[in-house]
C-alpha positions in Angstrom: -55.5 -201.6 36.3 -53.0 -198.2 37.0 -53.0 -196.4 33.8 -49.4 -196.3 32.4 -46.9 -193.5 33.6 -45.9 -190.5 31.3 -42.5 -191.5 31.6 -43.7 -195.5 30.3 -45.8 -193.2 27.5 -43.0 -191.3 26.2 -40.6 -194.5 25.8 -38.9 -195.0 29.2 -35.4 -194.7 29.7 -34.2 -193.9 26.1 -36.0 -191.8 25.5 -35.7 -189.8 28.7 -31.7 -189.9 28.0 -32.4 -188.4 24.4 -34.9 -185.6 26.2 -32.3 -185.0 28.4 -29.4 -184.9 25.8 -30.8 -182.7 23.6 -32.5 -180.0 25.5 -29.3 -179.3 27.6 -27.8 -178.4 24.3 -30.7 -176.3 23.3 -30.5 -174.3 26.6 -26.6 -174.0 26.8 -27.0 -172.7 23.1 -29.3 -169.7 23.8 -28.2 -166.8 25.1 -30.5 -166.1 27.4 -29.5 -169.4 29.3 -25.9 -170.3 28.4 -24.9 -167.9 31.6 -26.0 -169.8 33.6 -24.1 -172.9 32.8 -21.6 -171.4 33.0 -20.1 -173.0 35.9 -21.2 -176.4 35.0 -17.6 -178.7 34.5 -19.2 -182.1 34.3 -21.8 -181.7 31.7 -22.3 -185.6 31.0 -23.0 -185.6 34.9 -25.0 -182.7 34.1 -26.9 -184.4 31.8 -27.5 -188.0 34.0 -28.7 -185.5 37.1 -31.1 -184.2 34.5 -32.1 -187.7 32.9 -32.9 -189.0 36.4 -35.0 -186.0 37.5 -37.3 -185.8 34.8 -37.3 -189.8 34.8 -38.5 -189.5 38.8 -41.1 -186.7 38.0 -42.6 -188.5 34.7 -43.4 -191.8 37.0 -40.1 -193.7 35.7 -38.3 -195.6 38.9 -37.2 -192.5 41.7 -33.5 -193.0 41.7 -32.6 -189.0 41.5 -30.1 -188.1 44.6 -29.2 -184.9 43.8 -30.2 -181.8 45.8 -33.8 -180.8 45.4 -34.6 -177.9 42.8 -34.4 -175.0 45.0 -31.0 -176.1 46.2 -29.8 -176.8 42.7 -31.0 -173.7 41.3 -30.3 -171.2 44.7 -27.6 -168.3 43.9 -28.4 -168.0 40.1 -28.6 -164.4 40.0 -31.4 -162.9 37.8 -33.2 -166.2 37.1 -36.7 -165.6 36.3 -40.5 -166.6 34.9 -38.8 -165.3 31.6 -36.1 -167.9 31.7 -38.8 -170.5 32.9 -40.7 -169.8 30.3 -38.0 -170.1 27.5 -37.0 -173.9 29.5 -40.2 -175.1 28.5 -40.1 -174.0 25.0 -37.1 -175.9 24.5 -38.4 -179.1 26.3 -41.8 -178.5 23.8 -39.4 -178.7 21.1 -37.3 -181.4 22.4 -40.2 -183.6 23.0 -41.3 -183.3 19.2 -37.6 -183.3 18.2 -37.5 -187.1 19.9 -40.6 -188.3 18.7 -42.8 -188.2 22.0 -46.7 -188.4 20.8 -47.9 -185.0 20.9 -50.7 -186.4 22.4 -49.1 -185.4 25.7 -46.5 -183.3 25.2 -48.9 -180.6 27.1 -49.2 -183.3 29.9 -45.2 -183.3 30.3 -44.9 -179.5 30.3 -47.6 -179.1 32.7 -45.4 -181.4 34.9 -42.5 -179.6 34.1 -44.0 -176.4 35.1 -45.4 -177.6 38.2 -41.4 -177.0 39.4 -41.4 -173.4 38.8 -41.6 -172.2 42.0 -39.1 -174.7 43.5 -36.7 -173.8 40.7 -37.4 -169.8 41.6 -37.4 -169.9 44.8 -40.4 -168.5 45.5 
């Protein structure tokens, strides 16, 4: 028997939409962030993008279309290991805020992090 997936775990798709949700407002609230989304019109879009990615990365059904992370994230001048870094603070917090076990909240940053390098180009 397959163990269940982290995105099962966590509560499936609400849960995933409340993840997604709140840590968008966490990371156009900082400062260190909010620059750049700047240029982000449709944030409920935005948000769905966001919902599906995470959903497709945690094991949830694959039905992200948008471009891949190095695409997405390509031309945002200054972005760094320190912004990174602050991302998964916020989606530490977020994951408490919602009520995901703690149990594996470390599993879902690890995951998270695993994107780094597609997100910095590197």
């Amino acid at each position: 028997m397959t163990a269940p997936s982290l995105y099962d775990r966590m509560g499936g798709a609400p849960t995933i939409q409340a993840i997604a949700e709140v840590i968008y407002k966490k990371m156009i609230g900082d400062p260190a962030l909010a620059g750049f989304f700047a240029n982000v019109y449709d944030v409920p879009a935005q948000i769905s993008h966001h919902a599906a990615y995470i959903t497709s990365v945690l094991g949830g059904p694959d039905e992200y279309h948008g471009r891949d992370l190095r695409t997405a994230h390509d031309g945002l001048a200054g972005l760094s290991d320190v912004h990174f870094d602050k991302v998964l603070v916020h989606l530490a917090d977020t994951l408490h805020e919602v009520g995901v076990p703690a149990d594996i909240i470390p599993d879902v940053v690890k995951v998270a992090d695993r994107a780094r390098a597609e997100v910095l180009g590197r």
